[in-house]
VOGU-3710 file (C-alpha; in Angstrom, 3 decimals, decimal comma):
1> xxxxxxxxxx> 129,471/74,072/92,024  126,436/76,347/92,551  125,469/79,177/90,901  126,705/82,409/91,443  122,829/83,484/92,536  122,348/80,911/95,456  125,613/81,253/97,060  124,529/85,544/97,209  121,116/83,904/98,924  123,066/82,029/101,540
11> xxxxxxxxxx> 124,443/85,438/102,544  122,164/87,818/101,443  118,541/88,503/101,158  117,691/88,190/97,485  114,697/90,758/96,385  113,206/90,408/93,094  113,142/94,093/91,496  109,834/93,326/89,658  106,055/93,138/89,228  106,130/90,369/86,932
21> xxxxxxxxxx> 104,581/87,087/87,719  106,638/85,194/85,689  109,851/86,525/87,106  108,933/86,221/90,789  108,115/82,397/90,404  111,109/81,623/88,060  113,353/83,211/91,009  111,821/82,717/94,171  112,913/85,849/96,002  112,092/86,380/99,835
31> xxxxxxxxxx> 110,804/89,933/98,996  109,600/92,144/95,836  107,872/95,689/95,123  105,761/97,124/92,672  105,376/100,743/92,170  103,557/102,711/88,872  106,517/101,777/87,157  106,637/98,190/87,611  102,916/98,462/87,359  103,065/99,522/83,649
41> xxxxxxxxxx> 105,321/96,220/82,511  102,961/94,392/84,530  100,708/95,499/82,104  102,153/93,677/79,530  102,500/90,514/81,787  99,919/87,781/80,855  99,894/86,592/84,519  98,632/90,037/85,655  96,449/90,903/82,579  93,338/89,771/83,727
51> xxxxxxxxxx> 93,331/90,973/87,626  94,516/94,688/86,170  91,371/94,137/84,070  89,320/93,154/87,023  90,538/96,098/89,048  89,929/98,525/86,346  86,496/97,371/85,488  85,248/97,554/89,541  86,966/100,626/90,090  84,779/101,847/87,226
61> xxxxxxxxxx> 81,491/100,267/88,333  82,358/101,735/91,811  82,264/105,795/90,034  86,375/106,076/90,798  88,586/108,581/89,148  91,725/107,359/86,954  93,553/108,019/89,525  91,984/106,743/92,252  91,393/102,854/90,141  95,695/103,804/89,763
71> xxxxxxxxxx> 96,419/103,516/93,422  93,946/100,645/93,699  96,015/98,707/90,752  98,894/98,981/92,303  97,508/97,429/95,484  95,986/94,596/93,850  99,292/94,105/91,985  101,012/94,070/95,227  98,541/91,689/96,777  99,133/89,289/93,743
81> xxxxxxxxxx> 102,575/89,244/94,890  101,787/88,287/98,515  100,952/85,326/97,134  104,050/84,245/95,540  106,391/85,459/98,049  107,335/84,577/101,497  108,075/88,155/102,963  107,081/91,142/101,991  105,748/93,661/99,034  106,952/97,186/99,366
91> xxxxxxxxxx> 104,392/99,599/97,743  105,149/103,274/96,563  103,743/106,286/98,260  102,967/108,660/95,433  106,106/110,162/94,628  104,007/113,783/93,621  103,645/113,585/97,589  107,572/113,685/98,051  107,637/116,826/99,541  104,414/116,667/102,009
101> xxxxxxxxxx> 104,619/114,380/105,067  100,807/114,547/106,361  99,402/113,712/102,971  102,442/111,011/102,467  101,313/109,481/106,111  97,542/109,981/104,731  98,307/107,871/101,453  100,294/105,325/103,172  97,557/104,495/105,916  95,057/104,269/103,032
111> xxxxxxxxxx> 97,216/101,225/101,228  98,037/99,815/104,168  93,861/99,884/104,916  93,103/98,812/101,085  95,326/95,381/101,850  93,547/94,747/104,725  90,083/94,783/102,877  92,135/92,201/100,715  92,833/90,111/103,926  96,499/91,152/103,925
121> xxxxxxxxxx> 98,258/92,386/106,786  100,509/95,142/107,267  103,282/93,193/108,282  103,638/91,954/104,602  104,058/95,384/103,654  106,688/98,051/103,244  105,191/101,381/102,640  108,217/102,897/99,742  108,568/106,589/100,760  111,408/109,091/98,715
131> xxxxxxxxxx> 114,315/109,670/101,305  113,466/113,616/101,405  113,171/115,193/104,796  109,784/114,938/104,412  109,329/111,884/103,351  111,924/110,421/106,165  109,618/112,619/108,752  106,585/110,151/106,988  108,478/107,415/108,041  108,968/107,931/111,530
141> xxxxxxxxxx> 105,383/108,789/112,424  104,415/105,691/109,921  107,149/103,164/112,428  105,663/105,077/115,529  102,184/103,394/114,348  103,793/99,717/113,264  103,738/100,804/109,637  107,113/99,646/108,553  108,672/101,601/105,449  111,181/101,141/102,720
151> xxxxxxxxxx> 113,457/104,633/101,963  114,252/104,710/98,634  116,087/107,284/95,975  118,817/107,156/98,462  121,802/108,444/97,312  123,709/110,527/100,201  125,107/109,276/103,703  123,037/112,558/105,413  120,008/110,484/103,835  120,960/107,130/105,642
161> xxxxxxxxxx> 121,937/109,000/108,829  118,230/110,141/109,004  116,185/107,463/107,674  118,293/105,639/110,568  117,045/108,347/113,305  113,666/107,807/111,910  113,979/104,576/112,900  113,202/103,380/109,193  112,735/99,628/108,419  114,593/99,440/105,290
171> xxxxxxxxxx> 116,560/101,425/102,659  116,963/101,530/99,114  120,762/103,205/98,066  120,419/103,268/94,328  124,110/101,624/93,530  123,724/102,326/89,509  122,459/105,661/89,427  125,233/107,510/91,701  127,207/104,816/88,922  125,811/106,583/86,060
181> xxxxxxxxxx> 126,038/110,764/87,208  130,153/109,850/88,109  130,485/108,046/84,933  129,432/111,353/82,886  130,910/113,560/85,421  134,342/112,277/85,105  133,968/110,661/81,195  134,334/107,518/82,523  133,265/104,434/80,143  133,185/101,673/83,079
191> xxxxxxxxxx> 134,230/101,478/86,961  135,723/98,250/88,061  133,801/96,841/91,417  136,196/98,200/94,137  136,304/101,605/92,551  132,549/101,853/91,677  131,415/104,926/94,017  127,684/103,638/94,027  129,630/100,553/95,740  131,804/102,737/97,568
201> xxxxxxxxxx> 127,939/104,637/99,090  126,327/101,699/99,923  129,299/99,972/101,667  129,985/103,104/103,733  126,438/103,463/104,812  126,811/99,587/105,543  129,566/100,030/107,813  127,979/103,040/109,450  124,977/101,189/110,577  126,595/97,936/111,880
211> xxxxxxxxxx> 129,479/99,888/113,074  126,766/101,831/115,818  124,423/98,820/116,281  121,585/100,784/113,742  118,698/97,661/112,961  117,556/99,334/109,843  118,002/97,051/107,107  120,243/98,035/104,045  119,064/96,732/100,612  121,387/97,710/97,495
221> xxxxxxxxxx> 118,997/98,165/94,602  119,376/99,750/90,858  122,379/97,822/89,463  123,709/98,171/86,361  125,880/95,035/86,376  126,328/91,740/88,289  129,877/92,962/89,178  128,588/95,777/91,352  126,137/92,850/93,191  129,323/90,603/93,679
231> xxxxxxxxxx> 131,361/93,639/94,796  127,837/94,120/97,636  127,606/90,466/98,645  126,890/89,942/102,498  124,761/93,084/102,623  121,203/92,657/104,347  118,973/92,859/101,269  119,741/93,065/97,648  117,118/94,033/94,727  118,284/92,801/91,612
241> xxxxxxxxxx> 116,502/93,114/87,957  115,271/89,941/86,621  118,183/90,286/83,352  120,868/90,248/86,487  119,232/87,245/88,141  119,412/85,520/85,177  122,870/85,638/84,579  124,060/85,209/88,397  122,188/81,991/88,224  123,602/81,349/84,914
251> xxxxxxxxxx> 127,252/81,679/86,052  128,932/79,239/88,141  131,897/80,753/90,029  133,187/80,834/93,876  131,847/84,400/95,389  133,900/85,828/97,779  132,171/87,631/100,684  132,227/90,914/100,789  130,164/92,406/103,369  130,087/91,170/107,542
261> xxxxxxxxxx> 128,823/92,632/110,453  132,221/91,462/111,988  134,240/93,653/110,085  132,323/97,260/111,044  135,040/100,189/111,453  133,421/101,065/114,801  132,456/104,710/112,777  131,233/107,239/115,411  127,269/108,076/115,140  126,382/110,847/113,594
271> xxxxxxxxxx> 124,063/113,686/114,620  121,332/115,089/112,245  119,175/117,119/111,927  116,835/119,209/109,517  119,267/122,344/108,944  122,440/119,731/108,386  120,564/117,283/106,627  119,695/120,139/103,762  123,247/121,668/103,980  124,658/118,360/103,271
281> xxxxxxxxxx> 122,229/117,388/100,551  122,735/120,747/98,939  126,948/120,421/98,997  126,194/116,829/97,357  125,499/117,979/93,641  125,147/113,932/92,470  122,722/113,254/95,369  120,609/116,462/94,963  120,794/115,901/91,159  119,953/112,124/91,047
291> xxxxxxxxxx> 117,037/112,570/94,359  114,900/115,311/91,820  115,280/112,798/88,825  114,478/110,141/90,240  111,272/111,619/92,318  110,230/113,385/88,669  110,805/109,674/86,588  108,465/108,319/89,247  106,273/110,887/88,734  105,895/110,782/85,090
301> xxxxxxxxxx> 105,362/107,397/85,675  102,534/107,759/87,718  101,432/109,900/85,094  101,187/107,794/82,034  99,661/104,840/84,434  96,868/106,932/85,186  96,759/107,554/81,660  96,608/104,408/80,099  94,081/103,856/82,953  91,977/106,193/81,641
311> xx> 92,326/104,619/77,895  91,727/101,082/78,824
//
């Protein structure tokens, strides 16, 4: 029988959630990211040790800030991965620029123009954007000029209902965290797959998007388990830590579809807009909660990158 792992790849798109040389060719994923936080392990990746050397040392020669060699690392990172990878990289807009569409749109037009200089082309790239309303308004100027985009800290249907109107690429529900806030809102030790609400999120959204013909491609990322990746087989994409690839392509077990096109409710569409979209947001205390963590864990982040950066 095969593993667990490549019967999820005959149905899903398997995305490597890492920076890490190693890990990328050990699994072979179609897609991967890197962001500050991947970044800073990749520090500590042998593979990557001597390019982030490289990069730091020109971007010195070259008179640029600690922050300015920071967003070039990243890119060079990403471009590393280009290389081992088949489809695309997505790459983080600075999440400190969450809340500010024209200099989100600014940032994202200058790494899509510093992988270019590398001889990379933008459609290996997915620009990674916070689902705020401003960041989802990024996103739809960004598709209107062929920059494709990845939505991520999605935690809320209102946020999949507009990155959808925005006409986004991809997005990122985060199946573990929404996991984690029920878990210590309710006392709960453990969830089993079907009752799992960070499941329950990204199958709705799922079923919303096939069920009105939306292309936007749904990728399940932040597990905390391979039972909640079993319970999401079928959908589009899937980003999974290399720990959980590990043991999906340890085990060696039948896997039982879960998600199909096929089997969409026919769910009506959905109107949005900016006034509903905040209303919504602001009645969902586990999105609102888990969208200002995750945009300030980013953040700091960022933060000690440019840091260590500035110490190397």
């Amino acid at each position: 029988m095969t593993s667990v792992l490549d019967q999820l790849r005959d149905m899903t798109t398997v995305v490597a959630d890492t920076g890490e040389v190693a890990s990328v060719k050990k699994y072979k994923p179609v897609d991967c990211t890197t962001n500050p936080s991947l970044v800073l392990g990749a520090l500590k990746d042998d593979a990557s040790k001597d390019l982030i050397a490289r990069e730091i040392e020109k971007g010195r020669k070259n008179g640029l800030s600690p922050d300015e060699i920071t967003a070039t690392l990243t890119v060079a990172v990403g471009a590393q991965l280009t290389e081992l990878v088949p489809g695309r990289v997505s790459t983080e807009v600075d999440a400190r620029l969450s809340f500010d569409t024209d200099a989100s749109v600014t940032r994202a037009r200058a790494i899509i123009e510093d992988y270019a200089a590398r001889g990379i082309g933008k459609d290996r790239i997915l620009i990674k954007l916070a689902s705020t309303w401003e960041g989802i308004r990024a996103c739809e100027i960004l598709q209107g000029e062929g920059i494709d985009c990845n939505l991520t800290l999605l935690f809320a249907k209102a946020q999949a209902v507009a990155c959808a109107d925005a006409n986004a690429f991809l997005i990122s529900p985060f199946v573990g965290r929404i996991t984690d806030w029920y878990k210590a809102k309710n006392g709960v030790d453990n969830y089993a797959p079907e009752e799992d609400p960070g499941v329950a999120s990204v199958r709705e959204i799922y079923d919303y998007y096939k069920s009105n013909g939306i292309g936007t491609v749904v990728m399940g990322a932040s597990f905390r388990n391979t039972g909640q990746i079993k319970a999401l087989a079928g959908c589009d994409n899937l980003t999974i830590a290399p720990k959980l690839l590990d043991e999906l392509d340890s085990e060696e077990a039948p896997l039982e579809r879960k998600l199909s096109p096929d089997n969409a409710s026919g769910a009506a569409r959905i109107e949005m807009d900016e006034p509903k979209f905040r209303w919504e947001m602001n009645s969902d205390a586990m999105a609102t909660e888990k969208l200002a963590e995750g945009i300030r864990n980013f953040d700091a982040d960022h933060r000690k990158l440019i840091q260590l950066v500035a110490d190397y």
